[in-house]
C-alpha positions as a Markdown table, in Angstrom:
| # | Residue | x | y | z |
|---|---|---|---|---|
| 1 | Unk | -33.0 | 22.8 | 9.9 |
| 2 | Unk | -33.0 | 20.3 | 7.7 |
| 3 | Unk | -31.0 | 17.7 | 8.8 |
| 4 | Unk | -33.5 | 18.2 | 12.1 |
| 5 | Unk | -36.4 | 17.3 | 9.6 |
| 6 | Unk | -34.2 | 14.2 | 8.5 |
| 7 | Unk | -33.5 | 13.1 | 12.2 |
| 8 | Unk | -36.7 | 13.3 | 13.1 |
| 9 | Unk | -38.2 | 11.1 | 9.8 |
| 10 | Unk | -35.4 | 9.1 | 10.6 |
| 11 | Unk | -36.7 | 8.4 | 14.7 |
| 12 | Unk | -40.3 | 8.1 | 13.3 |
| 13 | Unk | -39.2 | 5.4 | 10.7 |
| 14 | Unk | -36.9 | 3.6 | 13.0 |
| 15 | Unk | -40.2 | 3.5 | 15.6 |
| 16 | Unk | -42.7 | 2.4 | 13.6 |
| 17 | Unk | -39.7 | -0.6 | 12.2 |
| 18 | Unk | -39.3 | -1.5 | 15.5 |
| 19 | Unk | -43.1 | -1.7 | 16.9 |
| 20 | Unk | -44.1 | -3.7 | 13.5 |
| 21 | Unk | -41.4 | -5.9 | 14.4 |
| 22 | Unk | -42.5 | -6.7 | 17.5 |
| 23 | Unk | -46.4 | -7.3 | 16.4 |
| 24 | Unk | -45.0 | -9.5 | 13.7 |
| 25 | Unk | -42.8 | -11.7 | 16.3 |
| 26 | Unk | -45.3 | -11.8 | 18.6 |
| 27 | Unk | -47.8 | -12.7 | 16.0 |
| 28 | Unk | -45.9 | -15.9 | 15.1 |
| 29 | Unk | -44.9 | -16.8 | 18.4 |
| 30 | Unk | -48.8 | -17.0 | 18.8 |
| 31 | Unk | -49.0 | -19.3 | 15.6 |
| 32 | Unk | -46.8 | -22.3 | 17.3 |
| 33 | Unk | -48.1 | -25.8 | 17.0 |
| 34 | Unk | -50.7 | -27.3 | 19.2 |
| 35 | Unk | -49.3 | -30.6 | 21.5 |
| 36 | Unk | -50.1 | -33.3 | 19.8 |
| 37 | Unk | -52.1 | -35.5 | 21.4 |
| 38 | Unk | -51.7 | -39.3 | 22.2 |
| 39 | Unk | -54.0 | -41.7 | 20.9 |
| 40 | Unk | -55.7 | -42.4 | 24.3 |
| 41 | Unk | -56.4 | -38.9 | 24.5 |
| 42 | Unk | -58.2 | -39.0 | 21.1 |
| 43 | Unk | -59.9 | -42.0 | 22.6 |
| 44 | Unk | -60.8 | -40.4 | 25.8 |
| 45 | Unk | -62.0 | -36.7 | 24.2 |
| 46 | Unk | -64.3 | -38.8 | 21.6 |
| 47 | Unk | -65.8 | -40.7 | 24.1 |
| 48 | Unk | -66.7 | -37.4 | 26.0 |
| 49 | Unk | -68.2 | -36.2 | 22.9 |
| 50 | Unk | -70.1 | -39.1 | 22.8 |
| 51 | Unk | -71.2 | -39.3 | 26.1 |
| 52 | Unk | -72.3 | -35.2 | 25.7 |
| 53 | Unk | -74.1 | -36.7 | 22.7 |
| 54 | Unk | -76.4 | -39.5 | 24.5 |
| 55 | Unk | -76.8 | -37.3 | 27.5 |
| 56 | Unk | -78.2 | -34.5 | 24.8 |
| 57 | Unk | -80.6 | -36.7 | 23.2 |
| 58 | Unk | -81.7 | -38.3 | 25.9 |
| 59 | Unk | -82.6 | -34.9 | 26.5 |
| 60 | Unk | -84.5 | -34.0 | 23.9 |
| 61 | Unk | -86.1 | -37.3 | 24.0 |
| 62 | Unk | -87.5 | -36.6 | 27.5 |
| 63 | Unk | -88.7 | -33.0 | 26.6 |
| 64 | Unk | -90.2 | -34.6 | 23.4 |
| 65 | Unk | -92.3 | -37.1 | 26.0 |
| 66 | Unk | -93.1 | -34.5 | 28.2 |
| 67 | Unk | -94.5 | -32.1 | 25.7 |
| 68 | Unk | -96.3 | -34.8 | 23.9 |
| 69 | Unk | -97.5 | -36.2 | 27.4 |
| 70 | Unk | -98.8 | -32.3 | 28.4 |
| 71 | Unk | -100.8 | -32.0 | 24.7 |
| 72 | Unk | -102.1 | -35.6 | 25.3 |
| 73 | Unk | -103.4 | -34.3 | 28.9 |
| 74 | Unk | -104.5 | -31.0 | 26.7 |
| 75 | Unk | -106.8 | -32.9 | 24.6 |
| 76 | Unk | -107.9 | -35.1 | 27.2 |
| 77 | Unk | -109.7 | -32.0 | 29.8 |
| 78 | Unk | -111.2 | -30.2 | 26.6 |
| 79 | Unk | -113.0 | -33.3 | 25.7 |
| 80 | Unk | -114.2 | -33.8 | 29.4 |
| 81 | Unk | -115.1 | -29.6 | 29.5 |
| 82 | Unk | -116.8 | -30.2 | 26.3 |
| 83 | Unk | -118.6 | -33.4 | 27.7 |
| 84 | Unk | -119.2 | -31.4 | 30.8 |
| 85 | Unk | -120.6 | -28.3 | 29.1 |
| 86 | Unk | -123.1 | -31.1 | 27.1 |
| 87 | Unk | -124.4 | -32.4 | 30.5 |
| 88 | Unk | -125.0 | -28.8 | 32.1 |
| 89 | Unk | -126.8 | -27.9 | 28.9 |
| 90 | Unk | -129.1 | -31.0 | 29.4 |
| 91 | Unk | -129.3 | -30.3 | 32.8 |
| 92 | Unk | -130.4 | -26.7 | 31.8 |
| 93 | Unk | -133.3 | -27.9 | 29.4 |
| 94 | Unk | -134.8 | -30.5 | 31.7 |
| 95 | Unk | -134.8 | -28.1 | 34.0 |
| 96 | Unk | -137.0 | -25.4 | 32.2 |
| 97 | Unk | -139.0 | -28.6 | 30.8 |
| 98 | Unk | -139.7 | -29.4 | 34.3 |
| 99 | Unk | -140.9 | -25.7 | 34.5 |
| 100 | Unk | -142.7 | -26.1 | 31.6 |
| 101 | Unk | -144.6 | -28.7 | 32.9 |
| 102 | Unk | -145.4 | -27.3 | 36.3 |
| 103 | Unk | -147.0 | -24.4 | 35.0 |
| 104 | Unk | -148.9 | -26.2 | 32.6 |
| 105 | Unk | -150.0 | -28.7 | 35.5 |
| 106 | Unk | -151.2 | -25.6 | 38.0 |
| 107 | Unk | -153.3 | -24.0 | 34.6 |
| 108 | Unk | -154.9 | -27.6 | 34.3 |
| 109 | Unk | -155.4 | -27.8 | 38.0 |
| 110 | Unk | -156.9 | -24.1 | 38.1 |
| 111 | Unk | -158.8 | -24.8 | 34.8 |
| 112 | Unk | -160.4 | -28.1 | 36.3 |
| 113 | Unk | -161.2 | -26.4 | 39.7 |
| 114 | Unk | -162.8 | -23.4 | 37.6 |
| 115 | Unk | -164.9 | -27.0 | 35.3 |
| 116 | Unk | -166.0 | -28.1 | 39.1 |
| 117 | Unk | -167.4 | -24.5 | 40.3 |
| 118 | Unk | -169.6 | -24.2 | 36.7 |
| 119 | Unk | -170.6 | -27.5 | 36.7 |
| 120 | Unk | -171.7 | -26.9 | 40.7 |
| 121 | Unk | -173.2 | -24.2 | 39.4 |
| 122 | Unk | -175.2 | -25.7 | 36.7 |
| 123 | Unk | -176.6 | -28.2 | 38.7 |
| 124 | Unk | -177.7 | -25.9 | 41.5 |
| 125 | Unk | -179.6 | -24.2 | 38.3 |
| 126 | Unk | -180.6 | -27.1 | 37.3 |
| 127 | Unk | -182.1 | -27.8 | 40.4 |
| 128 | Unk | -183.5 | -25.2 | 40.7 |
| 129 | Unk | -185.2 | -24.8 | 37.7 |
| 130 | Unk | -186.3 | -28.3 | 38.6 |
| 131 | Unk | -187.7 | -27.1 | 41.8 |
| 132 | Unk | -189.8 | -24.4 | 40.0 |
């Protein structure tokens, strides 16, 4: 019975031995050395990086211009509402001046006709109060 025990520690240890050896060989078979690269290639992969570079801040420059152009137009139609809402407001007041004024124009009118009919009438009494 024991020397089952021992056989199977022995099988377990002998597995495991085995399986870390693997993950440890495959581990450094991972680790090899890049290709090294010729000095054209160096060249060539820079000048990519470069080109990434321009074509990035170029980019940014043109969203920088655009934003800047869309808060320019921004400003420019809330001073033309605000200019806008100025004129409708003058509008609005001349227009209940010119109200103002029309009503005060008919009570003159109606005032003066009402001046003409007592002043008729005066003279008629006059007139007759001459007559008599």
């Amino acid at each position: 019975m024991q020397d089952n025990n021992i056989m199977k520690f022995k099988t377990i240890i002998l597995t495991l031995t085995f399986g870390a050896m693997l993950l440890f060989t495959f581990d450094l078979y991972g680790q090899e050395e890049p290709a090294a690269m010729s000095k054209s290639e160096h060249a060539r992969m820079d000048s990519l990086l470069k080109t990434d570079k321009q074509i990035q801040q170029q980019q940014q420059a043109e969203d920088k211009k655009t934003i800047d152009d869309a808060k320019e137009a921004s400003k420019d139609a809330k001073v033309k509402a605000d200019e806008a809402k100025r004129i409708e407001q003058d509008a609005s007041n001349a227009s209940n001046e010119s109200k103002k004024a029309l009503r005060t124009e008919k009570k003159a009118q109606k005032a003066r006709r009402n001046a003409d009919k007592q002043a008729q009438k005066a003279e008629d009494a006059r007139q007759k109060s001459n007559n008599n």
